[in-house]
Structure formats: structure tokens, C-alpha cells
C-alpha positions as CSV (number, residue, x, y, z in Angstrom):
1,X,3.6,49.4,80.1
2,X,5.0,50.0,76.4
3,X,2.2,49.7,74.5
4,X,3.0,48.0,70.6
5,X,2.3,51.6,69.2
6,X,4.8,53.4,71.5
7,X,7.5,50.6,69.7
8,X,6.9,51.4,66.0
9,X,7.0,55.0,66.8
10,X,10.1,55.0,68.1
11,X,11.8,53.0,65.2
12,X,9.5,54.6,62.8
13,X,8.7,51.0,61.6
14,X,5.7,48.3,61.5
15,X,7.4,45.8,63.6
16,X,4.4,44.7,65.6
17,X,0.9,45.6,65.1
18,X,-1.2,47.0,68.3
19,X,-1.4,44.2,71.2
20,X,-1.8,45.7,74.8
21,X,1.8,45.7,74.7
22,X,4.8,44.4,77.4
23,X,4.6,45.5,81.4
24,X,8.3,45.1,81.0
25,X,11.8,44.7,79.3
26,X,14.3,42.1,80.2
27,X,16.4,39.2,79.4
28,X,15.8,35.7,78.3
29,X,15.9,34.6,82.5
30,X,12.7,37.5,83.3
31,X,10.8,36.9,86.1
32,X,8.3,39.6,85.2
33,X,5.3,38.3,83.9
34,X,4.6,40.1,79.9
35,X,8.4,40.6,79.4
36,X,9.7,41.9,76.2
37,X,12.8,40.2,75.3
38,X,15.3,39.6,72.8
39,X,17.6,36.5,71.4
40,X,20.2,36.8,68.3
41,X,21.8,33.4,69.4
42,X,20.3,30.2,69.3
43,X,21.8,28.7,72.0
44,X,19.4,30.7,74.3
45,X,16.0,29.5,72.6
46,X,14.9,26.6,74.7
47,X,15.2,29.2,77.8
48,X,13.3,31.3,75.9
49,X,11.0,28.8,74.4
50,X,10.1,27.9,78.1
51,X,10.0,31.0,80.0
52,X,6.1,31.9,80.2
53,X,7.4,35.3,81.4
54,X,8.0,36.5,78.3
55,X,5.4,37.4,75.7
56,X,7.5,39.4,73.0
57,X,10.6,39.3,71.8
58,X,13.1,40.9,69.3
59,X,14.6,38.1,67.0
60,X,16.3,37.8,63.4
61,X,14.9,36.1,60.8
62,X,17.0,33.3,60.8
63,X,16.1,32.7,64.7
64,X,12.2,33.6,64.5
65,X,10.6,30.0,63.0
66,X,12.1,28.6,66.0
67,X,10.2,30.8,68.2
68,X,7.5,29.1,70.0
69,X,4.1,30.7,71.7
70,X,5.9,34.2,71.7
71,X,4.6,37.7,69.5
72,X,7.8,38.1,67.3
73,X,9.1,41.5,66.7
74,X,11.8,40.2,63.3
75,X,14.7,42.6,63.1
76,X,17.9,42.9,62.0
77,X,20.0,43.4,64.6
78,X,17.7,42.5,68.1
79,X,20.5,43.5,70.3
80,X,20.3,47.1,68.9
81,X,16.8,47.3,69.1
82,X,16.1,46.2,72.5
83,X,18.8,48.1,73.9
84,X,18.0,51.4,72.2
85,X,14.3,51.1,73.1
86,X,15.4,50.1,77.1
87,X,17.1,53.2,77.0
88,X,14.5,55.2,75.6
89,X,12.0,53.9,78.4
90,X,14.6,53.8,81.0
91,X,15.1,57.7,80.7
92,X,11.7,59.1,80.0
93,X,10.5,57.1,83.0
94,X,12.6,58.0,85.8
95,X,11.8,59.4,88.7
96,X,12.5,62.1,91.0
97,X,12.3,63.0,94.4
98,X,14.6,64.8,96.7
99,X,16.9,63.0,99.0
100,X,15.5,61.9,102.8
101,X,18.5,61.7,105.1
102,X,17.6,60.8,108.8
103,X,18.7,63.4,111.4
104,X,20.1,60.8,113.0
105,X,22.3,60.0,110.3
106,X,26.0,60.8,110.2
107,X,27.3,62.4,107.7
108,X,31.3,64.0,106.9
109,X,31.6,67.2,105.4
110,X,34.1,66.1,103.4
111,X,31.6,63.6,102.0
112,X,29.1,63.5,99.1
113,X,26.2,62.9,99.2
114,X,23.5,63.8,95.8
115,X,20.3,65.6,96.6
116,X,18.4,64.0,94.7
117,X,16.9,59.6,95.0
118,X,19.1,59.1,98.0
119,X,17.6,57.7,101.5
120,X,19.3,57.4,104.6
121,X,18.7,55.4,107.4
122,X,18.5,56.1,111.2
123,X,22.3,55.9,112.9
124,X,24.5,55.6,109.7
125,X,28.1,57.2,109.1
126,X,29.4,58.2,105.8
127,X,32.9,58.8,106.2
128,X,34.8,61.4,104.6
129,X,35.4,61.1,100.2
130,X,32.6,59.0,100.3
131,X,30.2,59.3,97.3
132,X,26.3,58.0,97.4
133,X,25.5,59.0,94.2
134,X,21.7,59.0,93.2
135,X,19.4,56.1,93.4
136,X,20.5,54.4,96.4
137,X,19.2,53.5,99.6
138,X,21.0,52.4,102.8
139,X,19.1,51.2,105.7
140,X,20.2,52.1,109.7
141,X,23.1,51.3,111.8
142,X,25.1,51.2,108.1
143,X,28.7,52.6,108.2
144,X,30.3,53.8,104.8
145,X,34.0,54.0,104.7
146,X,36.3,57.1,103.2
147,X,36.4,56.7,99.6
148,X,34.0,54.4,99.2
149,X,31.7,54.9,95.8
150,X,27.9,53.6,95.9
151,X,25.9,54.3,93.1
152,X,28.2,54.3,90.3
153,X,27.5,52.9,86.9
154,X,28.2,49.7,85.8
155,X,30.5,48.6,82.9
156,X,27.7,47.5,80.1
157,X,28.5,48.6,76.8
158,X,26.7,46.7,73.5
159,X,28.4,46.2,70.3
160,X,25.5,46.4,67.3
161,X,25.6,46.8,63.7
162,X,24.9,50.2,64.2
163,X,28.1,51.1,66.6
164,X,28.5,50.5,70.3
165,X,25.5,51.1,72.6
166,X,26.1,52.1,76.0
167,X,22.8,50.8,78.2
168,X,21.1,53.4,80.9
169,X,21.4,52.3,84.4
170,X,18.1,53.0,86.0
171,X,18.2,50.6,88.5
172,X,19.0,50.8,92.4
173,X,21.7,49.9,95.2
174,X,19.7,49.1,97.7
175,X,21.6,49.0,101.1
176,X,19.9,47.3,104.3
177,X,20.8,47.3,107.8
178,X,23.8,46.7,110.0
179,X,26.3,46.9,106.6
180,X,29.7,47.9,106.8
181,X,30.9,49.3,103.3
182,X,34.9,49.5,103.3
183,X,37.2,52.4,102.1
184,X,37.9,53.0,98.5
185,X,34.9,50.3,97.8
186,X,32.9,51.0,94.9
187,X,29.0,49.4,94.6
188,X,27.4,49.4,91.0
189,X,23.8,50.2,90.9
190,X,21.5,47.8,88.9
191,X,19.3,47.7,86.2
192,X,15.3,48.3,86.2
193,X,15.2,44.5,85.9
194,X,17.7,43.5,88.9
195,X,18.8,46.0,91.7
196,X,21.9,45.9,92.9
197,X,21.2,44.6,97.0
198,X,23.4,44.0,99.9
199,X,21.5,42.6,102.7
200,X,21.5,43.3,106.4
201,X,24.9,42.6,107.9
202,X,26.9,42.4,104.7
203,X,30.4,43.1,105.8
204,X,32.3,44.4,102.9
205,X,36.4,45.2,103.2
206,X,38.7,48.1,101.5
207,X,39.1,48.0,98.0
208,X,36.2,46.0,96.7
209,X,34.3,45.8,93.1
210,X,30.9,44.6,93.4
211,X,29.5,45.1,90.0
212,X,25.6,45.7,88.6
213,X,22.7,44.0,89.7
214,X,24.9,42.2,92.2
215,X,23.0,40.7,95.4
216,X,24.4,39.3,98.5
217,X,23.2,37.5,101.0
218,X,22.7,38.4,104.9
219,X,25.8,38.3,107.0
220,X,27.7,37.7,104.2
221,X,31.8,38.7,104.5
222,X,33.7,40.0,101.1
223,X,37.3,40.5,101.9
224,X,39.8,43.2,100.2
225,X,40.6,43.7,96.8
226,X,37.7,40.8,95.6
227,X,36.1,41.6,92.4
228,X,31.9,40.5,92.4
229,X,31.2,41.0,88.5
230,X,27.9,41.5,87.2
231,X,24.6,39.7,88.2
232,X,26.2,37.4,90.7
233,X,23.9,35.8,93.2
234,X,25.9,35.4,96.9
235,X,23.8,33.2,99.2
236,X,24.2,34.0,103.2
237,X,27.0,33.9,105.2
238,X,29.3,33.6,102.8
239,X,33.1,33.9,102.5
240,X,34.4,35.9,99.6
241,X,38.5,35.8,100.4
242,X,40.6,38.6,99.7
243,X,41.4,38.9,95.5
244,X,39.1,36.7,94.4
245,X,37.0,36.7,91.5
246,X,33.4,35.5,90.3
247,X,32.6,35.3,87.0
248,X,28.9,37.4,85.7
249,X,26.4,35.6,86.6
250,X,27.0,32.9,88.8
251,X,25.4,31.4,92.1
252,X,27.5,31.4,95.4
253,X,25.3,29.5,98.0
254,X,24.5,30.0,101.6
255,X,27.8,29.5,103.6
256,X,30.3,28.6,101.1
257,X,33.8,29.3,101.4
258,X,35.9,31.4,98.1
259,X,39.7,31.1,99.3
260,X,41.9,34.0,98.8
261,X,42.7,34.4,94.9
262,X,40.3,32.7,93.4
263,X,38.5,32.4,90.3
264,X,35.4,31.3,90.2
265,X,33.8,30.3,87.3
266,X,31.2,28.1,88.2
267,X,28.2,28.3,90.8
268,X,29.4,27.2,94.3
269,X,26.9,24.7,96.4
270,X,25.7,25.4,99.6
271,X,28.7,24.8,102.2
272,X,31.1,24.2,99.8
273,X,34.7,25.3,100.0
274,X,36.3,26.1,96.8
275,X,39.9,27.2,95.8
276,X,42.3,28.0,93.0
277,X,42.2,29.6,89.4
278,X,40.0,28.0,88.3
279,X,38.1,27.1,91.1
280,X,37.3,23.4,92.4
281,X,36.3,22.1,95.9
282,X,39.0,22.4,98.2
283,X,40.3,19.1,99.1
284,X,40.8,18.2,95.2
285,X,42.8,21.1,94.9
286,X,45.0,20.0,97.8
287,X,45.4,16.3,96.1
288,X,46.3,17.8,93.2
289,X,48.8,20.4,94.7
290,X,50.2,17.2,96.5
291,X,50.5,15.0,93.2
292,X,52.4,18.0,91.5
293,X,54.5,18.6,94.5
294,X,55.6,14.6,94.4
């Protein structure tokens, strides 16, 4: 809870008077009932206008009289205030505890593992180079590759009014059962909004990005040198082929097919094969290769 208080405290301003306050803070897309948002383009208000979710929200001037059924918090630059206060929170509130590695895990020597907000599950290997960093989790039977990197931190840098504003990571990788994590992989972890997750029998190959708050279905295959970038949503049983790409954000479905060099920049229905840069169902992209080969 951020009480309204704790908020003009921290920018030494009146910006809201004192409500209970927000349980969290998050996007425009939360899911968290009394969310505390922000929005400096209009192009995001009717989202915002209809997600009951959130309660508060950082806005300009120009943006706030189209606000509807929301406490307005009218700034100047919203994207510097959220993301300065969501750091401030994300830090003082993290916790603590010391790593729990099961004695039936196995673990290189040559391998790293931090001492601190890791767990480790019953029967898993972490090869040798390999770094679980802090705030991650991997379930049993899991099998971490040389080189590979979970935990790292994401790529999320904001440009303000008042300079560029790197964002805290305070989220998770949260690892389940049966995974396979290849060499030289790296895994992101996630914001306090949206963990990073990789559900049981993910099968991930050498050499693969999967970005923040990235979550992939059971069973689902990612093939070498594919780059997941942030906030993608990958269904079950799902093929990722080797060097593709998915754009932030997007929705792979259960059992659709990414051909090798891909780039997809749309979300892929369940069962659906896609292929090419960009990306469109299969067969029209083997019409069209045929008409240009004519």
C-alpha cells in the first residue's frame, strides 16, 4: 500500500490529498485491483478510461479532462513521476532471505549461484559458468546449461524531462519443472507487476534472449539464437524457430508455429503457422514467394 501521504512526501508536493491510497503501481493493462497508473499519450485513454483496476493515475494537464472515474495526480512529466516513485517503492520494499538449494540439487563448482532469493528444486543441474542471480526460482528435474544467465536485468530505460530514468527490477524468474535452459541463454527477470515465468517443460536451446516479464507456456520449444522481447505472452506447445523475433508485447497462442527467422509483429492465433519478416500465415507467404518467383 502507498498511502497518498507517502506520494507528496516523496515529491515534496500536494499532488493528491489523503485517500487510503493505491495497493499497487502498474500500467494502463493492470490487473491489480487499486492500481496507480500513469498516461502522457492519448491514444491509451479509452484502456484507461475502462480499466476498473485502476484508481489513480499520473496525467498532464492537457490529458486529465479526459480522465474519467479516476483520482488524478496532474503533473508535468507523468512518466518521470511514476517511474521515480516505482523505484523508490520497489527498493525500500524488497525482501530478503537466504537462498534454499535442495541437497538433491546439482550444482558445478564452476558455477554461480547468489546466496541470497534463490530456490532450488529437488534433482536440478546447473552446469558450469552458469549464473542464477538473485530472485529466481527453479522448480525440480530443471537442467541449466554452461553459460547460461537467469536473473539478469532487463533493458528498460525511460527518457523524461528530467534525464533518462533507468526502472528497478524487482520482479522474479520463476522457473517450474522439467525445464531445460540451454548454454549461453540468458532469462530477464520481471517486474513487481509481471514475473518473468517459464512453465513446466519449457525446452529452451543455446543462445536465447528471453527478455522481462516474459511467460511461456508449458511444453513450449524456443530454438537457438531466438530473441523473446519484453512482455510477450507464449501459449503452450509452442514452436519458437531458431532466429526469430517477437515484438514486446505480443500474444503467441497454444501450438502455433514461428518459422526459422521470423519477425513477428503481430499476436499469432492458436495453431497458426506463421513465417517471414514480417510475419503472415504460412501458406500466404508461400503464394507470395511463388508469384515473385514467376
Amino acid at each position: 500500500m502507498v498511502k497518498a501521504q507517502e506520494i507528496n512526501d516523496f515529491f515534496k508536493e500536494q499532488l493528491i490529498e489523503d485517500i487510503a491510497g493505491f495497493e499497487k503501481l502498474a500500467m494502463v493493462n493492470s490487473l491489480h485491483p487499486s492500481t496507480l497508473s500513469f498516461i502522457d499519450d492519448a491514444k491509451y485513454l479509452d484502456q484507461l478510461n475502462a480499466n476498473t483496476n485502476i484508481t489513480g493515475v499520473f496525467a498532464t494537464k492537457a490529458i486529465a479532462p479526459q480522465i474519467v472515474g479516476k483520482k488524478v495526480l496532474q503533473v508535468s512529466d507523468p512518466r518521470y513521476y511514476f517511474f521515480t516513485l516505482f523505484n523508490d517503492i520497489a527498493v525500500k520494499t524488497a525482501l530478503r532471505f537466504e537462498s534454499r538449494i535442495s541437497e538433491k540439487a546439482v550444482i558445478h563448482p564452476q558455477a554461480s549461484v547468489c546466496g541470497h532469493n534463490v530456490i532450488i528444486g529437488d534433482n536440478t543441474i546447473i552446469g558450469p559458468n552458469a549464473s542464477i542471480l538473485p530472485d529466481v526460482e527453479i522448480g525440480k528435474d530443471c537442467i541449466i546449461q554452461a553459460g547460461a544467465v537467469i536473473g539478469s536485468v532487463g533493458f528498460e530505460y525511460k527518457r523524461t524531462t528530467k534525464g533518462i530514468v533507468p526502472v528497478v527490477h524487482d520482479g522474479k524468474v520463476i522457473i517450474r519443472d522439467k525445464v531445460e535452459i540451454g548454454a549461453n541463454t540468458t532469462i530477464d527477470k520481471g517486474f513487481s507487476f509481471r514475473d518473468t515465468i517459464i512453465d513446466d517443460e519449457v525446452k529452451i536451446d543455446n543462445l536465447v534472449y528471453v527478455a522481462h516479464a516474459v511467460q511461456i507456456g508449458k511444453g513450449t520449444f524456443v530454438i537457438a539464437s531466438a530473441v523473446i522481447t519484453g512482455s510477450v505472452t507464449i501459449g503452450k506447445a509452442v514452436w519458437i524457430g531458431p532466429n526469430s523475433t517477437i515484438a514486446p508485447g505480443l500474444v503467441i497462442d497454444d501450438n502455433a508455429f514461428v518459422s526459422l527467422g521470423s519477425v513477428v509483429t503481430k499476436n499469432v492465433d492458436a495453431g497458426i503457422h506463421v513465417t517471414g519478416n514480417f510475419a503472415i500465415p504460412h501458406a500466404i507467404f508461400l503464394k507470395n514467394l511463388k508469384k515473385g518467383l514467376s
